[in-house]
C-alpha positions as CSV (number, residue, x, y, z in Angstrom):
1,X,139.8,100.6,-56.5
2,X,143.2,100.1,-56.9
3,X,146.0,101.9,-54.8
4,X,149.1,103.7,-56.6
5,X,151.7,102.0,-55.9
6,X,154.6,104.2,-54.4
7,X,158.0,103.8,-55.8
8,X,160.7,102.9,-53.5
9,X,164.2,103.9,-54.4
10,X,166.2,105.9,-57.6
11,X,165.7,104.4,-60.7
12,X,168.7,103.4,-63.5
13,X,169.1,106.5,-65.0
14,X,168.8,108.8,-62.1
15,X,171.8,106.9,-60.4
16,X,174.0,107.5,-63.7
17,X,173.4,111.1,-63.7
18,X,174.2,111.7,-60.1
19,X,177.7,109.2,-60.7
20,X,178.3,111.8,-63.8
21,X,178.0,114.8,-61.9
22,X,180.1,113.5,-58.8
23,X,182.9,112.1,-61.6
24,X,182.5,115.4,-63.4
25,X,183.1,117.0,-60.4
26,X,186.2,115.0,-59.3
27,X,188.0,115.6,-62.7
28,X,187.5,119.7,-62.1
29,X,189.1,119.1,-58.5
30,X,192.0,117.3,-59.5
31,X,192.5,119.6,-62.7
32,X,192.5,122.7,-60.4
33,X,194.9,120.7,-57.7
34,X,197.2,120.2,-60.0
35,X,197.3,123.5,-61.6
36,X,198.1,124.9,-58.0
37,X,200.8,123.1,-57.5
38,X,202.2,123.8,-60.7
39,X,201.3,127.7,-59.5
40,X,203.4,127.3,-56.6
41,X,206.4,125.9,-58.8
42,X,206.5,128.8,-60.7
43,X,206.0,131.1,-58.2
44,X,208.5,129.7,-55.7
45,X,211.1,130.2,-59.1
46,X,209.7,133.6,-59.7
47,X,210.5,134.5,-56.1
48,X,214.2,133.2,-56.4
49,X,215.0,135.0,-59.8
50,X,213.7,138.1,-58.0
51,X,215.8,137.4,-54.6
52,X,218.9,137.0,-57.4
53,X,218.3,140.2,-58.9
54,X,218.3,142.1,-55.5
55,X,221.4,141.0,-55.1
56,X,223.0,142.2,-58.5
57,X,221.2,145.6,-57.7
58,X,222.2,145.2,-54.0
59,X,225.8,145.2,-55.8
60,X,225.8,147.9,-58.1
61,X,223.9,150.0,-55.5
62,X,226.7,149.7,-52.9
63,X,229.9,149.2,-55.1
64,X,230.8,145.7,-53.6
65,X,230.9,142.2,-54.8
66,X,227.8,139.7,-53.2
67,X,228.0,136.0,-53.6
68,X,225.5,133.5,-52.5
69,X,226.3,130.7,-50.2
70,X,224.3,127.2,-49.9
71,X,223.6,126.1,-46.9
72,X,222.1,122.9,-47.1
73,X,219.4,121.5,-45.0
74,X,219.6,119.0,-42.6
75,X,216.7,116.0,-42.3
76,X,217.2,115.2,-38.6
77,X,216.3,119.1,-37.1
78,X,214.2,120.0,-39.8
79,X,215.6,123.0,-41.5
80,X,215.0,123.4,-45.2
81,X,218.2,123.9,-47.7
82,X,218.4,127.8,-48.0
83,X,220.4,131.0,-50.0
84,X,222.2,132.9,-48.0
85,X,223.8,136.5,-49.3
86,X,227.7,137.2,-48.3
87,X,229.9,140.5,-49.1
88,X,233.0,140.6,-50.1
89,X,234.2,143.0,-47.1
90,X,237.7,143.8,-46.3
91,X,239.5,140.8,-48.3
92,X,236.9,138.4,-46.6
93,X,233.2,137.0,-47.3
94,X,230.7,137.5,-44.5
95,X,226.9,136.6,-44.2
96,X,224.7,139.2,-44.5
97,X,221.2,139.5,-43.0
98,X,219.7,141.6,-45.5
99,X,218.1,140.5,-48.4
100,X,216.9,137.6,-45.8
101,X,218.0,133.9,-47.3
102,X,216.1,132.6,-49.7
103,X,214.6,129.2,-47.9
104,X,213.7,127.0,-50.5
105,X,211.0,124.4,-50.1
106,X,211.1,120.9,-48.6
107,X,210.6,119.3,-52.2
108,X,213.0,121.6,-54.2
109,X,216.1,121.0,-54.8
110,X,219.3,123.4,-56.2
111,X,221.9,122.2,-58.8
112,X,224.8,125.1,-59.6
113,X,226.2,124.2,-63.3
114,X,229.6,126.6,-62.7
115,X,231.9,126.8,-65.1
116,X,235.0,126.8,-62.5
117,X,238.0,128.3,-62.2
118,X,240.0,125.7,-60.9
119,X,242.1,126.0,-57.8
120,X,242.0,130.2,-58.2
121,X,239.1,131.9,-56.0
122,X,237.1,134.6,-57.6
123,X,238.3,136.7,-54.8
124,X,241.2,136.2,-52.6
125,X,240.3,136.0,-48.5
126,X,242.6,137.0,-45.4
127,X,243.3,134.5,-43.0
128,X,242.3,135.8,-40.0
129,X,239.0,136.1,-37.9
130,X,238.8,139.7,-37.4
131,X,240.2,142.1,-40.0
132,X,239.5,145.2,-37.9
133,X,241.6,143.6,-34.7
134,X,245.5,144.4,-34.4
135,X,248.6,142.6,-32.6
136,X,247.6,139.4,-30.8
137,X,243.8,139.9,-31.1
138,X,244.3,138.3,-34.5
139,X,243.4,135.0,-34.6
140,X,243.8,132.6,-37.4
141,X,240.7,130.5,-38.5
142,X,240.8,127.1,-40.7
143,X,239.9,127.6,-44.6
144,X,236.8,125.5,-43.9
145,X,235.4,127.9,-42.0
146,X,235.6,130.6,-45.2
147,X,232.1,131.5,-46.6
148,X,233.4,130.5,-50.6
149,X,230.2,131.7,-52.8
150,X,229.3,129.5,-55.6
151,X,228.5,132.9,-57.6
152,X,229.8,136.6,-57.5
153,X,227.5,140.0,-58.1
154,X,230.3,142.2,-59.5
155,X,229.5,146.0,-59.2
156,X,230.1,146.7,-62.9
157,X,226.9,144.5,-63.5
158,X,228.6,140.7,-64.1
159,X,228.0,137.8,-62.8
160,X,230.8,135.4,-62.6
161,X,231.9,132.8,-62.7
162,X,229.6,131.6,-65.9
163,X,227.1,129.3,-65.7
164,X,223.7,128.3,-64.9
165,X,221.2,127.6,-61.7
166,X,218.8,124.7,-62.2
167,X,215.7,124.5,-59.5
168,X,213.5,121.5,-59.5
169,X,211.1,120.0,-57.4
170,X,210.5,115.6,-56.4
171,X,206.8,115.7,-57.6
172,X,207.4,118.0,-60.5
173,X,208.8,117.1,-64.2
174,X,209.1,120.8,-64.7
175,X,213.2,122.6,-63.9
176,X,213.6,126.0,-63.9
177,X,216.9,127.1,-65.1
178,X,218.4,130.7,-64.4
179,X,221.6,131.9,-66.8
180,X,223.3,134.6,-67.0
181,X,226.0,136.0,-69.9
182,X,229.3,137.2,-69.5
183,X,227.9,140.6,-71.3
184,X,226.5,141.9,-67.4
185,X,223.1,141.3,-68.8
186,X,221.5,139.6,-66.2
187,X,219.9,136.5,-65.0
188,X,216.9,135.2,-67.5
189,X,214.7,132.1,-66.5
190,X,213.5,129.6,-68.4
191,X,211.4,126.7,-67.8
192,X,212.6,122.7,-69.4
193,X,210.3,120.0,-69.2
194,X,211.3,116.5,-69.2
């Protein structure tokens, strides 16, 4: 009488399905990883267009001119580049804490494309550090120290000076780019692949 013989170990083709499904498997992961990031691309540009056009309603709202101001990261501490929203307010332009800056991420990076104005400023600033003070409480402060907008919400719905906002990130061949017209139609986004 003769003994079955047990089988010890997979055999050819069970080892190629199991490396088909685990390859199959990997494909779908790094499909949907890099559909996420592409996700949060869009939606990081989504939430600036959004930040913009609080500020042009933020304008017309309130009657007065907003600019944003970039202040630009630094490597050393840590602190991502970020937005910051100024009023014009009593011949002067001076940071505002609402809508909060708009922090941009560690990976994205901000080009303005301004059409400039040369040495004239959108709108002239007083040279002294508190506009409401009188007599010798008036104290002059350096030009450097001016908050000078790269862009102006005008009440009547503009946008000045002309010209266009590119965001793009390192790991990314996709920039979003926001323009505006001199028509006070608003900012519109698109997206440019390279």
């Amino acid at each position: 009488m003769h003994r079955a013989r047990r089988q010890n170990g997979f055999t050819l083709i069970e080892i190629v399905v199991v490396v088909m499904i685990v390859a199959t498997i990997s494909a779908m992961s790094v499909l949907a990883i890099n559909q996420a990031f592409g996700r949060r691309y869009a939606s990081e540009a989504d939430n600036l267009l959004i930040w913009l056009q609080q500020l042009a309603e933020n304008s017309s709202l309130q009657g007065a001119a907003y600019g944003v101001v970039t202040e630009p990261g630094d490597v050393k501490i840590q602190t991502p580049t970020q937005l910051r929203a100024v009023i014009y307010y009593r011949q002067r332009w001076v940071a505002v804490t609402a809508p909060a800056p708009f922090v941009l991420s560690e990976d994205a990076s901000i080009d303005w494309l301004i059409n400039s104005y040369g040495e004239d400023e959108l709108l002239p600033q007083q040279n002294i550090a508190n506009p409401g003070s009188t007599g010798d409480e008036q104290e002059k402060i350096d030009e450097e120290e001016f908050l000078l907008p790269e862009v102006a919400f005008l009440p009547d719905g503009y946008l000045e000076p002309q010209g266009q906002i590119q965001l793009s990130f390192d790991a990314s061949d996709s920039t979003f780019i926001f323009r505006w017209e001199d028509q006070g139609s608003g900012i519109t986004m698109e997206l440019k692949r390279q």
